[in-house]
N, C-alpha and C positions, 0 to 999 in steps of 0.2 A: 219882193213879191209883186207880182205884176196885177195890176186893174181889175182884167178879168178874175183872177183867184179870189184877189178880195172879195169883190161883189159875191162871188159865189159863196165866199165863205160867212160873208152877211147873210144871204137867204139863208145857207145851213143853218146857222145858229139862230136862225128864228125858229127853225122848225124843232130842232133839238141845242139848245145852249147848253146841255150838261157834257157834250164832246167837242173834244178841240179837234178840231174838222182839218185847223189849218197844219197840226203834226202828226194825226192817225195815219196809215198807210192800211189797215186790214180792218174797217169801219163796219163792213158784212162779216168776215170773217173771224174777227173777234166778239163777235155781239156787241157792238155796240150803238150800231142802228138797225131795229129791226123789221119787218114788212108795215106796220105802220107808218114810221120814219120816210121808207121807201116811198111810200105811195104820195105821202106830203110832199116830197121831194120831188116829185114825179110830175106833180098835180103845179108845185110852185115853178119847175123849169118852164111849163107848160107857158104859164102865165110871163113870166119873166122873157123866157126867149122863144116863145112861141112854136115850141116844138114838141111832138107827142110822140114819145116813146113808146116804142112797139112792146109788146109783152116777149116776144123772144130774145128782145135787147134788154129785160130785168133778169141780168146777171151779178152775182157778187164780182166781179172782178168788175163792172162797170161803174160799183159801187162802191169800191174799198178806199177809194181815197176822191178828195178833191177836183186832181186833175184829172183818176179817169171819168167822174162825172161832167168835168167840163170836155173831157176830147169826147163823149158822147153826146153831147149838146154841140159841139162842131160837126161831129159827123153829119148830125142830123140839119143842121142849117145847112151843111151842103149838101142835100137830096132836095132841098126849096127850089 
Protein backbone atom coordinates (compact mmCIF):
# COMPACT_ATOMS: atom_id res chain seq x y z
CA UNK A 1 0.00 0.00 0.00
CA UNK A 2 1.36 3.11 -1.13
CA UNK A 3 1.87 6.67 1.05
CA UNK A 4 -0.78 8.24 -0.63
CA UNK A 5 -3.66 5.47 0.12
CA UNK A 6 -2.42 5.50 3.61
CA UNK A 7 -2.75 8.93 4.37
CA UNK A 8 -6.01 8.94 2.81
CA UNK A 9 -7.03 6.15 4.59
CA UNK A 10 -5.96 8.03 7.98
CA UNK A 11 -8.23 11.06 7.21
CA UNK A 12 -11.16 8.40 6.31
CA UNK A 13 -10.97 6.90 9.51
CA UNK A 14 -11.17 9.86 11.33
CA UNK A 15 -14.04 10.92 9.78
CA UNK A 16 -15.88 7.49 10.09
CA UNK A 17 -13.52 4.56 11.94
CA UNK A 18 -16.39 2.04 12.00
CA UNK A 19 -15.43 1.28 7.97
CA UNK A 20 -12.51 -0.26 6.69
CA UNK A 21 -11.97 2.16 4.04
CA UNK A 22 -8.67 0.41 3.26
CA UNK A 23 -10.85 -3.01 1.77
CA UNK A 24 -14.49 -1.59 0.89
CA UNK A 25 -14.76 -1.15 -2.79
CA UNK A 26 -18.98 -0.13 -2.91
CA UNK A 27 -18.59 2.64 0.27
CA UNK A 28 -21.79 4.81 -1.41
CA UNK A 29 -23.24 2.02 -2.72
CA UNK A 30 -23.54 -0.22 0.00
CA UNK A 31 -24.54 2.32 2.75
CA UNK A 32 -21.80 2.54 4.35
CA UNK A 33 -20.97 6.11 4.09
CA UNK A 34 -23.64 8.34 3.79
CA UNK A 35 -24.09 12.29 2.72
CA UNK A 36 -22.88 13.26 6.11
CA UNK A 37 -19.59 11.04 5.75
CA UNK A 38 -19.47 12.71 2.23
CA UNK A 39 -19.63 16.10 3.15
CA UNK A 40 -16.76 15.58 5.98
CA UNK A 41 -14.89 13.88 3.47
CA UNK A 42 -15.46 16.60 1.19
CA UNK A 43 -14.85 19.44 3.76
CA UNK A 44 -11.33 17.20 5.11
CA UNK A 45 -9.88 16.80 1.30
CA UNK A 46 -10.51 20.42 1.18
CA UNK A 47 -8.33 21.04 3.98
CA UNK A 48 -5.69 18.33 3.45
CA UNK A 49 -5.16 18.69 -0.30
CA UNK A 50 -6.61 21.89 -1.01
CA UNK A 51 -8.90 21.04 -3.42
CA UNK A 52 -12.83 21.82 -3.74
CA UNK A 53 -14.92 19.53 -5.18
CA UNK A 54 -17.46 20.52 -7.43
CA UNK A 55 -21.04 19.39 -6.60
CA UNK A 56 -21.45 17.64 -10.01
CA UNK A 57 -18.13 15.73 -9.14
CA UNK A 58 -20.35 14.18 -5.79
CA UNK A 59 -20.92 10.99 -7.47
CA UNK A 60 -20.98 7.60 -5.74
CA UNK A 61 -18.61 6.05 -8.02
CA UNK A 62 -16.21 8.95 -7.00
CA UNK A 63 -16.96 7.73 -3.63
CA UNK A 64 -16.99 3.90 -3.38
CA UNK A 65 -13.63 3.35 -2.64
CA UNK A 66 -10.39 4.85 -1.48
CA UNK A 67 -8.77 5.20 -4.65
CA UNK A 68 -11.40 6.63 -6.56
CA UNK A 69 -11.47 9.29 -3.87
CA UNK A 70 -8.02 9.84 -4.26
CA UNK A 71 -7.93 9.80 -8.46
CA UNK A 72 -10.57 12.52 -7.76
CA UNK A 73 -8.28 14.63 -5.45
CA UNK A 74 -5.64 14.03 -8.47
CA UNK A 75 -7.87 15.13 -11.00
CA UNK A 76 -8.46 17.97 -9.15
CA UNK A 77 -4.70 19.06 -8.35
CA UNK A 78 -4.49 18.90 -11.90
CA UNK A 79 -6.87 21.75 -12.96
CA UNK A 80 -4.50 24.05 -10.20
Amino acid sequence: MNEEIKKLIEILTDINEDVDFANEKALVDDGLIDSFDITSIITALDEEYGVRIEASEIEPENFNSVEAILETVKRYQKKK
